[in-house]
N, CA, C and O atoms as a Tripos MOL2 file, in Angstrom:
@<TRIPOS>MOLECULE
protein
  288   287    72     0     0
PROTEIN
NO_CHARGES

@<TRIPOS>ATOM
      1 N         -53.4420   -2.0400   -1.2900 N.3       1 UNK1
      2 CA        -52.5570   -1.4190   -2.2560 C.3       1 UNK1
      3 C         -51.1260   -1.8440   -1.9640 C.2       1 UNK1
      4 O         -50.5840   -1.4010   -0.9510 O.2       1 UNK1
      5 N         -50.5610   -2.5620   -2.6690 N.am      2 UNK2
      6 CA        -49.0850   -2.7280   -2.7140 C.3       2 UNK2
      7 C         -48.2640   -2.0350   -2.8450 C.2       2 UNK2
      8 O         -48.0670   -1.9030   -4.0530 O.2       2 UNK2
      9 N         -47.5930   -1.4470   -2.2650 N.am      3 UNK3
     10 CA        -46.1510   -0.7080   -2.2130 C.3       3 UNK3
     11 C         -44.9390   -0.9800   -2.3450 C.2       3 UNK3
     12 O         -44.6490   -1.8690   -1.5440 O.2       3 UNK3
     13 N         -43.8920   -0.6000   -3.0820 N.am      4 UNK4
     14 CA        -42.9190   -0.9730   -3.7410 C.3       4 UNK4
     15 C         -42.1460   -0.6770   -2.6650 C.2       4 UNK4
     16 O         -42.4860    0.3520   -2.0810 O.2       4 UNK4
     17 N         -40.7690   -1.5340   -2.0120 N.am      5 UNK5
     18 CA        -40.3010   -1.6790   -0.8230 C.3       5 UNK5
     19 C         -39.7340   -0.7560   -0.6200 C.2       5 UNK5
     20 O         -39.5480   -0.3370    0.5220 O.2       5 UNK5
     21 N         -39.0770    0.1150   -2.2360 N.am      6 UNK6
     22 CA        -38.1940    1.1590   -2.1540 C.3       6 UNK6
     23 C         -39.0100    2.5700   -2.1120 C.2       6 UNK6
     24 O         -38.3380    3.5530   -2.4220 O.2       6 UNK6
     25 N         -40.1130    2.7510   -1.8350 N.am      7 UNK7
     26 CA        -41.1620    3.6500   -2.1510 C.3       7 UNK7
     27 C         -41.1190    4.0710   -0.5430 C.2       7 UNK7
     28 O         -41.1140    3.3590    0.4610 O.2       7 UNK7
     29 N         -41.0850    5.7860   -0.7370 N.am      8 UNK8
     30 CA        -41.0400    6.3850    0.8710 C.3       8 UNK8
     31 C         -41.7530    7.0640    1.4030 C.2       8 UNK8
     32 O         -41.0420    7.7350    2.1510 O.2       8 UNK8
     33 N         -42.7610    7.3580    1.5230 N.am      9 UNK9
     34 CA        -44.2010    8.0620    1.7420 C.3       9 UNK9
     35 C         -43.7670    9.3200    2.9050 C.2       9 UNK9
     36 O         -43.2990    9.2150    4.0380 O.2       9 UNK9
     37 N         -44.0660   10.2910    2.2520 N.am     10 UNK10
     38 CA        -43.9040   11.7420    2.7630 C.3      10 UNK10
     39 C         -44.8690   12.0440    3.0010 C.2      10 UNK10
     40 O         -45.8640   11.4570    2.5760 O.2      10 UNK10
     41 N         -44.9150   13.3500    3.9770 N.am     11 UNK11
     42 CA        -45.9450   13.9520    4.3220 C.3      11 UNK11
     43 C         -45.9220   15.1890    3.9760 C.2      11 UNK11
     44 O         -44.9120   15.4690    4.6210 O.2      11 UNK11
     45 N         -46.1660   16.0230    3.5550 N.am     12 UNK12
     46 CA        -46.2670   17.8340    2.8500 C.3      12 UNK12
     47 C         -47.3420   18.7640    3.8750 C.2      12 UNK12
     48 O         -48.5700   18.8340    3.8290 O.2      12 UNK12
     49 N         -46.6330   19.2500    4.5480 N.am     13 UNK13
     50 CA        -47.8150   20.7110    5.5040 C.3      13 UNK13
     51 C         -46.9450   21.7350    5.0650 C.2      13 UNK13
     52 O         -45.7330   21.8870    5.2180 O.2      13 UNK13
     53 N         -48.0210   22.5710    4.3470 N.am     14 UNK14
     54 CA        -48.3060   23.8680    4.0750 C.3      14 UNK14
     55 C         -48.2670   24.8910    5.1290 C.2      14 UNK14
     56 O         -49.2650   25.2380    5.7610 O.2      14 UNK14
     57 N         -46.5240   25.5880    5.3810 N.am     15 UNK15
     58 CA        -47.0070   26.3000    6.2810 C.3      15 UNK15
     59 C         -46.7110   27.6150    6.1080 C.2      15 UNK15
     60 O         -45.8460   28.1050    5.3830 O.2      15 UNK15
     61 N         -47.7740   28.3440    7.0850 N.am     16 UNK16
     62 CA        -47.8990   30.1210    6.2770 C.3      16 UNK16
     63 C         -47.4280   30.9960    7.4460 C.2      16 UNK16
     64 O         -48.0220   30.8500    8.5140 O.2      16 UNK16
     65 N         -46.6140   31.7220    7.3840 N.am     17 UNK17
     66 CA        -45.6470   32.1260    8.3980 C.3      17 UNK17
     67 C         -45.5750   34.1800    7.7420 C.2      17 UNK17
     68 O         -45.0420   34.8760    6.8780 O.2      17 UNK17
     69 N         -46.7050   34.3010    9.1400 N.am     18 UNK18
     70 CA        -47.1170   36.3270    8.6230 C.3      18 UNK18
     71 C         -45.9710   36.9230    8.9870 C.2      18 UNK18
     72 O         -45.3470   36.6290   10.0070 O.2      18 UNK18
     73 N         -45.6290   37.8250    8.1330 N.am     19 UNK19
     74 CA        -44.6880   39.3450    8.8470 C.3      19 UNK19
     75 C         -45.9500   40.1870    9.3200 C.2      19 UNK19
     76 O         -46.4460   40.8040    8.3770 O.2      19 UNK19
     77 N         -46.5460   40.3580   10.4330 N.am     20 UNK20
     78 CA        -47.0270   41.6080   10.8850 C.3      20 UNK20
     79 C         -45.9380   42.5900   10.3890 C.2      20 UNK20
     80 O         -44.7290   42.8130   10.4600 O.2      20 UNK20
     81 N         -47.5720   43.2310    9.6200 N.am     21 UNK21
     82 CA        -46.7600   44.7380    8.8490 C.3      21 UNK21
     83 C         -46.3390   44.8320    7.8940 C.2      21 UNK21
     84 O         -46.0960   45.9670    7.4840 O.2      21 UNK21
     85 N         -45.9900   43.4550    6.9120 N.am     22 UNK22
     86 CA        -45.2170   43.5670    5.6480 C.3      22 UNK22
     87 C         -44.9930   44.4690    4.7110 C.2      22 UNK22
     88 O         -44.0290   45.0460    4.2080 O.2      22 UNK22
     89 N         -46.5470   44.4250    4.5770 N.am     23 UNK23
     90 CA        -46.5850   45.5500    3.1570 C.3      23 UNK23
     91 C         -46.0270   47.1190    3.7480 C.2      23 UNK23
     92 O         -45.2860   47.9060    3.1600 O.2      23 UNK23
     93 N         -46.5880   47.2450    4.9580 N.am     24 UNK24
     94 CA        -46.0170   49.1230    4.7910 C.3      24 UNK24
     95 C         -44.6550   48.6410    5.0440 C.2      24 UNK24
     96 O         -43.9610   49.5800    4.6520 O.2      24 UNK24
     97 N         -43.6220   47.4340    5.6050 N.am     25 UNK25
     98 CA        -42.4930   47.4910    5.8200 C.3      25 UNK25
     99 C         -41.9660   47.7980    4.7050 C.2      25 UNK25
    100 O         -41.1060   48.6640    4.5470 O.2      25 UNK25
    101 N         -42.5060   47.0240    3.7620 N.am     26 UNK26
    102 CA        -42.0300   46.7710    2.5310 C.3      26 UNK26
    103 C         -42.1270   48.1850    1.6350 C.2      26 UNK26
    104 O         -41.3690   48.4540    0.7030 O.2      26 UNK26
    105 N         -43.2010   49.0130    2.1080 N.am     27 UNK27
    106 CA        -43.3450   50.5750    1.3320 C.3      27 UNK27
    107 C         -42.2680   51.3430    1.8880 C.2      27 UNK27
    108 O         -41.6950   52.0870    1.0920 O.2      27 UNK27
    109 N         -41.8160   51.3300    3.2150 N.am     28 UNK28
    110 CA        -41.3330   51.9760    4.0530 C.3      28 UNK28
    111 C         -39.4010   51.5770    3.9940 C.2      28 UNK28
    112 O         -38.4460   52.3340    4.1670 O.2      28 UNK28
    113 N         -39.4320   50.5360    3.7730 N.am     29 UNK29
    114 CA        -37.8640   50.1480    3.4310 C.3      29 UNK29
    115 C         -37.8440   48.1120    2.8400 C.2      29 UNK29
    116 O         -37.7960   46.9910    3.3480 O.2      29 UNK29
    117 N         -37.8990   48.5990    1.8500 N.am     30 UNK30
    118 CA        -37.7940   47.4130    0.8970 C.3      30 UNK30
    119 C         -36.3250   47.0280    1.0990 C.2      30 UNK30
    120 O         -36.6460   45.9320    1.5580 O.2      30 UNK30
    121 N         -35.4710   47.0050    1.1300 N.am     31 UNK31
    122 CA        -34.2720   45.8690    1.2850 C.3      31 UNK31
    123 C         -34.2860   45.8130    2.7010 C.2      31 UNK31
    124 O         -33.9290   44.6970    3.0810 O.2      31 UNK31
    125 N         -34.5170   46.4620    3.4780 N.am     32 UNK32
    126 CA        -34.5290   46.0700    5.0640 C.3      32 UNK32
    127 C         -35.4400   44.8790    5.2820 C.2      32 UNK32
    128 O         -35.0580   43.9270    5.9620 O.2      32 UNK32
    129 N         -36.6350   44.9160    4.7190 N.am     33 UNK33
    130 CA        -37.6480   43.8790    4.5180 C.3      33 UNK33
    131 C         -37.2090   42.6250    3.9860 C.2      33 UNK33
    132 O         -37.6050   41.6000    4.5410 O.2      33 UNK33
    133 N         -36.4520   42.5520    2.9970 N.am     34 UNK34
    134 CA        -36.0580   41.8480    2.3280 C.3      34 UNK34
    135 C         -35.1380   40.6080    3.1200 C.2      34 UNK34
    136 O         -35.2740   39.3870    3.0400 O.2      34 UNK34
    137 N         -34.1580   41.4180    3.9050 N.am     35 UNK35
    138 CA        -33.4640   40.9480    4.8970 C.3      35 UNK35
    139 C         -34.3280   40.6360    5.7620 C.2      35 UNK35
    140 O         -33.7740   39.5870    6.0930 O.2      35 UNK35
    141 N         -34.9440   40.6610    6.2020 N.am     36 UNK36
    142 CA        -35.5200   40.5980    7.0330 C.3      36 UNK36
    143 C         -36.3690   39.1670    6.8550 C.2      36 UNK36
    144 O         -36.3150   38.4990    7.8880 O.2      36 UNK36
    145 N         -37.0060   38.6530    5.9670 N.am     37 UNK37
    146 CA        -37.3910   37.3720    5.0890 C.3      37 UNK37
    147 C         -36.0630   36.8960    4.9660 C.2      37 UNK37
    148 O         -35.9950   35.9680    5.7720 O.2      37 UNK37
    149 N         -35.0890   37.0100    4.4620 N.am     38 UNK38
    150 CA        -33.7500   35.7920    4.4940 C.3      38 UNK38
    151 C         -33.3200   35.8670    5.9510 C.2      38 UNK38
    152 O         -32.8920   34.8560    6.5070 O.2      38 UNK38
    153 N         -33.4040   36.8610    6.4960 N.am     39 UNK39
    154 CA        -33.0100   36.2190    8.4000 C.3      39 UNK39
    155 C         -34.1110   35.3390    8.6670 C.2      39 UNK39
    156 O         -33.7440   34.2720    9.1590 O.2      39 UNK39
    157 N         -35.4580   35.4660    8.4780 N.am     40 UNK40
    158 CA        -36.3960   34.4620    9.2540 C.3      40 UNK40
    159 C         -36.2310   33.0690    8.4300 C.2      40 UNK40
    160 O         -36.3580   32.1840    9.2770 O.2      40 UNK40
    161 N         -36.0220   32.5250    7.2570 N.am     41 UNK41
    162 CA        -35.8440   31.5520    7.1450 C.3      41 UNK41
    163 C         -34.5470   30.9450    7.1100 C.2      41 UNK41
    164 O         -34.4500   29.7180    7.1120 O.2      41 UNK41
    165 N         -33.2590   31.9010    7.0700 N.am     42 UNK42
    166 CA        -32.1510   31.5410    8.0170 C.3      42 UNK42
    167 C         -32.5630   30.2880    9.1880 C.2      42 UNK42
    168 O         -32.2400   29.1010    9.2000 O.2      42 UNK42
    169 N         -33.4710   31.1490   10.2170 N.am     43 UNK43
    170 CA        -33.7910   30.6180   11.0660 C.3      43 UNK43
    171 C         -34.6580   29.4210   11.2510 C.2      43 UNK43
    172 O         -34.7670   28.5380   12.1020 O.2      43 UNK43
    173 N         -35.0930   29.6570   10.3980 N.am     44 UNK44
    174 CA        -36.5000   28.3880   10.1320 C.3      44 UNK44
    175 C         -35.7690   26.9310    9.7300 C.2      44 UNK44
    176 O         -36.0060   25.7720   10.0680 O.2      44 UNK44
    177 N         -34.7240   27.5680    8.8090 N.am     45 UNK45
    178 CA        -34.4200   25.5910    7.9130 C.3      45 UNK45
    179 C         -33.6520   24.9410    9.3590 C.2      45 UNK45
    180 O         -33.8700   23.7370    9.4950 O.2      45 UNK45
    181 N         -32.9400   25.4620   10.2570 N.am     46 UNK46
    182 CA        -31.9780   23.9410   10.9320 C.3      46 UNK46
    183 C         -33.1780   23.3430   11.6940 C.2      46 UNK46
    184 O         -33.3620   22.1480   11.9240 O.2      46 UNK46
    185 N         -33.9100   24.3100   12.0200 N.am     47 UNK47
    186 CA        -35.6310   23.5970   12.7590 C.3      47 UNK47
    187 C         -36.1610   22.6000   11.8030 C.2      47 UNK47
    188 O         -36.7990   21.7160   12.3730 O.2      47 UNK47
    189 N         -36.0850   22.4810   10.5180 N.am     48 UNK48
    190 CA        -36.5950   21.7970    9.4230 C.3      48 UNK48
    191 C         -35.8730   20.8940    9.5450 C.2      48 UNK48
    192 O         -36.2620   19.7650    9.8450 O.2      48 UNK48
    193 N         -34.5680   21.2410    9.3180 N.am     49 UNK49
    194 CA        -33.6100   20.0760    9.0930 C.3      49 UNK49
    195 C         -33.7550   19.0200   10.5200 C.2      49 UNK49
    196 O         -33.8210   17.7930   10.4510 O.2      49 UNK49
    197 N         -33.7820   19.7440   11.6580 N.am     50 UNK50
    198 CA        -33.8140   18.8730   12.7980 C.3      50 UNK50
    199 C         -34.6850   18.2880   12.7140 C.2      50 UNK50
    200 O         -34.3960   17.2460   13.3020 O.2      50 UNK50
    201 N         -35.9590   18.1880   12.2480 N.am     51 UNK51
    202 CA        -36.9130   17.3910   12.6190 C.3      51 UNK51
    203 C         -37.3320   16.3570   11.2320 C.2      51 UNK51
    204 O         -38.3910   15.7460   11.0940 O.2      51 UNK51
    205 N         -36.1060   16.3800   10.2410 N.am     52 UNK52
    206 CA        -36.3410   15.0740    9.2110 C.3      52 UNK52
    207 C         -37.0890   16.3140    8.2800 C.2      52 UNK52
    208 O         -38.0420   15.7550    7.7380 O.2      52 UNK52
    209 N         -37.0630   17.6890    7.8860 N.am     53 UNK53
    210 CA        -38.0420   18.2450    6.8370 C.3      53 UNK53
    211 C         -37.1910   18.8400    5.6220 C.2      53 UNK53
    212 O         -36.0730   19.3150    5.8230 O.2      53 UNK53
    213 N         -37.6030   18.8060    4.7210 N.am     54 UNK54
    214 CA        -37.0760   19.0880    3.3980 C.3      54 UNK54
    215 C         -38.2490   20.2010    2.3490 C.2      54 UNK54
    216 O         -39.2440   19.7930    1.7490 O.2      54 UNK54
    217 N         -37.8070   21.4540    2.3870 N.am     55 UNK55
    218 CA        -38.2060   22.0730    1.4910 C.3      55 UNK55
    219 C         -37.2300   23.0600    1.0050 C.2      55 UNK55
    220 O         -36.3480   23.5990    1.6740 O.2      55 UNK55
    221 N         -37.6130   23.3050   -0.7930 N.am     56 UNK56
    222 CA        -37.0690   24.5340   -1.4480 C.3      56 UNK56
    223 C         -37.4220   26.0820   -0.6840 C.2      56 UNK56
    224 O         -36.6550   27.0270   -0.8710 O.2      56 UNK56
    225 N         -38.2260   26.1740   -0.1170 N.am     57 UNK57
    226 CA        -38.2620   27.8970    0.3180 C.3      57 UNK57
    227 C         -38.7530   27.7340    1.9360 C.2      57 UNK57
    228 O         -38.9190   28.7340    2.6340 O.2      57 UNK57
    229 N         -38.9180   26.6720    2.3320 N.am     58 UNK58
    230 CA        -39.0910   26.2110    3.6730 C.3      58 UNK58
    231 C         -41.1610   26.9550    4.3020 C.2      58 UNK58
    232 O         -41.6240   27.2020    5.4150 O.2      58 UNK58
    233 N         -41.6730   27.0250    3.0880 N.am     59 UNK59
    234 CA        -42.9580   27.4000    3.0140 C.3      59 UNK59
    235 C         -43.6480   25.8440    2.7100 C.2      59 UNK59
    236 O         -44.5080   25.3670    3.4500 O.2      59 UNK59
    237 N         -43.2180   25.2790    1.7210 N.am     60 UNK60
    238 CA        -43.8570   23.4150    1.5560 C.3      60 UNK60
    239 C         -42.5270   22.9020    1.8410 C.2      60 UNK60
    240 O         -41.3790   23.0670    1.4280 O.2      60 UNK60
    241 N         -43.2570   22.0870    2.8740 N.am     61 UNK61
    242 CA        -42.6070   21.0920    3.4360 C.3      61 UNK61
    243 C         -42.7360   19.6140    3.6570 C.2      61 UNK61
    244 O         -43.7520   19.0610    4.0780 O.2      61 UNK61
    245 N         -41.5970   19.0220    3.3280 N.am     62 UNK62
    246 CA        -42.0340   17.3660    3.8680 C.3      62 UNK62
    247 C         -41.4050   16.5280    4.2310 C.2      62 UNK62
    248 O         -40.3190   16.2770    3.7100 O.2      62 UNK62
    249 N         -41.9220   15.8130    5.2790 N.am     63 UNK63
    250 CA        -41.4270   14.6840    6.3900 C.3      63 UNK63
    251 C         -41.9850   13.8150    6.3080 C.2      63 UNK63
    252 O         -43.1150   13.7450    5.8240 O.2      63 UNK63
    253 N         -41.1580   12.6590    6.8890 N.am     64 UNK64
    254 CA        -41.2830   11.3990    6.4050 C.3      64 UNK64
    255 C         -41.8640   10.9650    7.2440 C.2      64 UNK64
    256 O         -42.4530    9.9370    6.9080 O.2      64 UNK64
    257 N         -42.0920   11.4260    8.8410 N.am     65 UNK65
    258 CA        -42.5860   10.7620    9.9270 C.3      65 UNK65
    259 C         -43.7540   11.9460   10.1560 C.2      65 UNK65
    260 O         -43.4740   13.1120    9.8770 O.2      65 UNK65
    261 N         -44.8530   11.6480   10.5900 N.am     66 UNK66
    262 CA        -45.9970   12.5550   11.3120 C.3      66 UNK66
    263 C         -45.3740   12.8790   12.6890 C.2      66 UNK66
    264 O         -45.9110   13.9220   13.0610 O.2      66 UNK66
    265 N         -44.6280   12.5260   13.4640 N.am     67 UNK67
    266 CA        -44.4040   12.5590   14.7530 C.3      67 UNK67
    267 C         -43.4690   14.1000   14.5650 C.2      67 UNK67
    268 O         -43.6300   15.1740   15.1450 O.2      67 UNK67
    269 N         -42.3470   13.6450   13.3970 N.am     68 UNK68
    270 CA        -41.4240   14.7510   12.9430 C.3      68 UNK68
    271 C         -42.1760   15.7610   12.7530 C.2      68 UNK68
    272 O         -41.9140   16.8400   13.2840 O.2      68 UNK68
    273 N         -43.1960   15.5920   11.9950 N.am     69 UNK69
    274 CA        -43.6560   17.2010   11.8180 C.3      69 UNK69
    275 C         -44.4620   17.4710   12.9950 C.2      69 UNK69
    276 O         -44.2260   18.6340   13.3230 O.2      69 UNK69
    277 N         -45.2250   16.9910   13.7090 N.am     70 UNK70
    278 CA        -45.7540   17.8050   14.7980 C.3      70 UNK70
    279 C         -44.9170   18.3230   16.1330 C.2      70 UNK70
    280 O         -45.2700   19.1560   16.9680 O.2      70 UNK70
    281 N         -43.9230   17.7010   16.0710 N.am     71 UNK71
    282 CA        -42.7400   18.1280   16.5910 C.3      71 UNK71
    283 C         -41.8100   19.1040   16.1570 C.2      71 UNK71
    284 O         -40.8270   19.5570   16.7450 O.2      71 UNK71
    285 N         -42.3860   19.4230   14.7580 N.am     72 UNK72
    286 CA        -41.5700   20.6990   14.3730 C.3      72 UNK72
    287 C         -42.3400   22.1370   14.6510 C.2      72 UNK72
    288 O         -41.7800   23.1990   14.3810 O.2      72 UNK72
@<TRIPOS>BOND
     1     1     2 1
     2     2     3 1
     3     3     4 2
     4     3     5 am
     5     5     6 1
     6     6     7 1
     7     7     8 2
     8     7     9 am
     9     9    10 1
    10    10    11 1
    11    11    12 2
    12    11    13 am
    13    13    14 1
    14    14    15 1
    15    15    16 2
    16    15    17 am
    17    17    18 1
    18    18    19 1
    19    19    20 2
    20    19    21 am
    21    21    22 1
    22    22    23 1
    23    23    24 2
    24    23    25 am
    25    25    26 1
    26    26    27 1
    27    27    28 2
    28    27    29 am
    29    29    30 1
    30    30    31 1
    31    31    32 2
    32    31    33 am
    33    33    34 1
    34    34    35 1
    35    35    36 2
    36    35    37 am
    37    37    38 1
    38    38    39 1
    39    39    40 2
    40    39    41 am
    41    41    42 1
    42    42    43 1
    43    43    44 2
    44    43    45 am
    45    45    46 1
    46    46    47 1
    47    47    48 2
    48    47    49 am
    49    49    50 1
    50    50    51 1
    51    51    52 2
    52    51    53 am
    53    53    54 1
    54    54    55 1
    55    55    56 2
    56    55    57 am
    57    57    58 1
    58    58    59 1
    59    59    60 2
    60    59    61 am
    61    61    62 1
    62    62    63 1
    63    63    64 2
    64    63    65 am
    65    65    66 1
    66    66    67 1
    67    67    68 2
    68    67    69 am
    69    69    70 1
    70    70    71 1
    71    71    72 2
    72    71    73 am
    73    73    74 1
    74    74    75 1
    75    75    76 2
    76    75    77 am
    77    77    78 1
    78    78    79 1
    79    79    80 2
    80    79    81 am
    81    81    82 1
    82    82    83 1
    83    83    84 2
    84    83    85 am
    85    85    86 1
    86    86    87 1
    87    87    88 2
    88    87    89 am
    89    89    90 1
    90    90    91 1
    91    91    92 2
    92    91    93 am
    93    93    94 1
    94    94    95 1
    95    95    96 2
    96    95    97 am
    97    97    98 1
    98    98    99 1
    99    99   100 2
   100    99   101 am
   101   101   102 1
   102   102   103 1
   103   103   104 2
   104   103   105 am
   105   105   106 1
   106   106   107 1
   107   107   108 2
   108   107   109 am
   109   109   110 1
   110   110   111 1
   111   111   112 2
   112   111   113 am
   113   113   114 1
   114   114   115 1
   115   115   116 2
   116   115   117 am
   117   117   118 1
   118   118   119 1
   119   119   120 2
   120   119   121 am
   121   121   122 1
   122   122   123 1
   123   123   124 2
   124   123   125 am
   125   125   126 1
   126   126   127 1
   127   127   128 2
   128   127   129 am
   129   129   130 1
   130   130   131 1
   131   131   132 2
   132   131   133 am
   133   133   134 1
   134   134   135 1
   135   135   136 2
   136   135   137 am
   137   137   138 1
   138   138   139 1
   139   139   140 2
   140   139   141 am
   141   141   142 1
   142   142   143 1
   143   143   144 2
   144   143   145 am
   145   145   146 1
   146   146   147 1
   147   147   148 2
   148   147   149 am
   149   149   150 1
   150   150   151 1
   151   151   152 2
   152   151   153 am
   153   153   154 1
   154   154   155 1
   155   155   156 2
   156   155   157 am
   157   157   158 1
   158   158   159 1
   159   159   160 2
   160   159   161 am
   161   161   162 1
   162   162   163 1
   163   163   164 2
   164   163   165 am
   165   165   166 1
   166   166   167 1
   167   167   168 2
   168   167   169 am
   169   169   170 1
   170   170   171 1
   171   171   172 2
   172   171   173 am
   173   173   174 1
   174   174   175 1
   175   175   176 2
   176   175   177 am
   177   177   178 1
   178   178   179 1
   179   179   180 2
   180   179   181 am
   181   181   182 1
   182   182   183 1
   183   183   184 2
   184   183   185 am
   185   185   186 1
   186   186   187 1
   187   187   188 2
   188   187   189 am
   189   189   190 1
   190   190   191 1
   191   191   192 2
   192   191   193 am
   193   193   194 1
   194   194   195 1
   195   195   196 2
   196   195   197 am
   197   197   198 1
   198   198   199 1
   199   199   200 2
   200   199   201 am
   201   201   202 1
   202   202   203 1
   203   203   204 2
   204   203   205 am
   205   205   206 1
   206   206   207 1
   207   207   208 2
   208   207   209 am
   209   209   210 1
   210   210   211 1
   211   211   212 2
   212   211   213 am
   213   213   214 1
   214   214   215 1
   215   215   216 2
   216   215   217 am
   217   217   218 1
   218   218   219 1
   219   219   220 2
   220   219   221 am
   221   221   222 1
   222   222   223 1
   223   223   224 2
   224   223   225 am
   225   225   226 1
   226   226   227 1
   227   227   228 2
   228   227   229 am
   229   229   230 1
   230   230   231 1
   231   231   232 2
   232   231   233 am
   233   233   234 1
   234   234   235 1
   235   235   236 2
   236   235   237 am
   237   237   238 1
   238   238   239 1
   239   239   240 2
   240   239   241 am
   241   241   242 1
   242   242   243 1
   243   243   244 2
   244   243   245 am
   245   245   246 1
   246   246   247 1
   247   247   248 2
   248   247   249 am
   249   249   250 1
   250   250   251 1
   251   251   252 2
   252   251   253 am
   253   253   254 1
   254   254   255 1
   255   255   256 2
   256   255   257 am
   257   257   258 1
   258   258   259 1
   259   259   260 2
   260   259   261 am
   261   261   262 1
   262   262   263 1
   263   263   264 2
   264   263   265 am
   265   265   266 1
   266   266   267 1
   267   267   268 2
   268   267   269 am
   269   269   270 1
   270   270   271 1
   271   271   272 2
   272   271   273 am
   273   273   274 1
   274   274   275 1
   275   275   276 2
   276   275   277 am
   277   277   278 1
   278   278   279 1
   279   279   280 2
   280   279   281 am
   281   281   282 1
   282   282   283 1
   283   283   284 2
   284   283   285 am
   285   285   286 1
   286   286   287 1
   287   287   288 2
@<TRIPOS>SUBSTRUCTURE
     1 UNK1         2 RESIDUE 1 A UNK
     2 UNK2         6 RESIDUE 1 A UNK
     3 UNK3        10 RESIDUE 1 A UNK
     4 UNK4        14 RESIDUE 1 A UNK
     5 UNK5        18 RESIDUE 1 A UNK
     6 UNK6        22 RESIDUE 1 A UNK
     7 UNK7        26 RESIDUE 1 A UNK
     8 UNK8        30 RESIDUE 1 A UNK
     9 UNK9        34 RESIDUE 1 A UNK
    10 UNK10       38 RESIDUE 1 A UNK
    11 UNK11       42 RESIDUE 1 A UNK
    12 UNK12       46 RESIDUE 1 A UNK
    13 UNK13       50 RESIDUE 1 A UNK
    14 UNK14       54 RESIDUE 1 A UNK
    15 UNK15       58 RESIDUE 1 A UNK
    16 UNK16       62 RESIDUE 1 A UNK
    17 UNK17       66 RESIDUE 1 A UNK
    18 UNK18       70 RESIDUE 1 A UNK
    19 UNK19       74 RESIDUE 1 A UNK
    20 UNK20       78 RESIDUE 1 A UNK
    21 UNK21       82 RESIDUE 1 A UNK
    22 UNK22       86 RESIDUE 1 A UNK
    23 UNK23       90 RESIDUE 1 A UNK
    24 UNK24       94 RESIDUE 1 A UNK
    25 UNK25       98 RESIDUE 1 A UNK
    26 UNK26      102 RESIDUE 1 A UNK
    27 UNK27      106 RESIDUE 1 A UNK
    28 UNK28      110 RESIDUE 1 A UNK
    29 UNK29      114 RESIDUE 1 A UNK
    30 UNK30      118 RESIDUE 1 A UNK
    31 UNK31      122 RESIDUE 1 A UNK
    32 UNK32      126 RESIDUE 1 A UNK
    33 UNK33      130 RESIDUE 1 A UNK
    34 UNK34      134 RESIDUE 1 A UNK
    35 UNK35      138 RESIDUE 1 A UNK
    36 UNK36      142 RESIDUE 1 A UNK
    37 UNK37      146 RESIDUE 1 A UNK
    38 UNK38      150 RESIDUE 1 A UNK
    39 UNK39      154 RESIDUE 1 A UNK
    40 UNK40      158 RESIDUE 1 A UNK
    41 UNK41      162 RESIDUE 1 A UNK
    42 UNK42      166 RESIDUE 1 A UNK
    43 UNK43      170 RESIDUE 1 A UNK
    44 UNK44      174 RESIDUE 1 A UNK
    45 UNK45      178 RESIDUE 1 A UNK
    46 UNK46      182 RESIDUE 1 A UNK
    47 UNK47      186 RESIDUE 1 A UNK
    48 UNK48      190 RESIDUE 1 A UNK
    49 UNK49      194 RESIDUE 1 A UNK
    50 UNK50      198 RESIDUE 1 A UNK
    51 UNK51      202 RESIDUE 1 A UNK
    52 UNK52      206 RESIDUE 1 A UNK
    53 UNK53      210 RESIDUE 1 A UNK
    54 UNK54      214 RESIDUE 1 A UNK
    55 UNK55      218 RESIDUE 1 A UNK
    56 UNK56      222 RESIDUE 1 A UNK
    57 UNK57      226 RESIDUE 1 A UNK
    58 UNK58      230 RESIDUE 1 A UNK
    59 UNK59      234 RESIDUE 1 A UNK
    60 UNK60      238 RESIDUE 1 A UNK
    61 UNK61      242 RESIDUE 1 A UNK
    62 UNK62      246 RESIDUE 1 A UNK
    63 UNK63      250 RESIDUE 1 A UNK
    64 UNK64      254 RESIDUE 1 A UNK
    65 UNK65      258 RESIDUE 1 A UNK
    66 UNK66      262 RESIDUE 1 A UNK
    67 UNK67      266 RESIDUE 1 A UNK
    68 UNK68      270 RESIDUE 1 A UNK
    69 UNK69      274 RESIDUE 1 A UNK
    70 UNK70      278 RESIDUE 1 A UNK
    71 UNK71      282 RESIDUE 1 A UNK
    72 UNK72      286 RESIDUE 1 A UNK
């Protein structure tokens, strides 16, 4: 299969990242929860970014190198 020189082949892992507890957090204090999801992926994207990864909600992700992502 020929590949066009300018063509950049990504890699996409699906990753699923639990709140133990969500739902009663979420019954129990919904904007605390809430925050609580924008602090953890606060935390999550410069890990993304460091390792070459690019996603909109940092749930699908993709890198250009396999090495990058198992290193992330």
């Amino acid at each position: 299969m020929d590949r066009d020189s300018t063509s950049i082949r990504k890699l996409t892992a699906i990753m699923f990242i639990d709140m133990v507890g969500y739902t009663a957090m979420m019954q129990k204090d919904e904007r605390r929860t809430q925050n609580l999801v924008k602090r953890q992926r606060e935390l999550i994207k410069p890990l993304v970014v460091k390792h070459g990864g690019e996603g909109p909600c940092y749930v699908l992700l993709t890198f250009v190198d396999l090495d990058d992502l198992v290193c992330y």
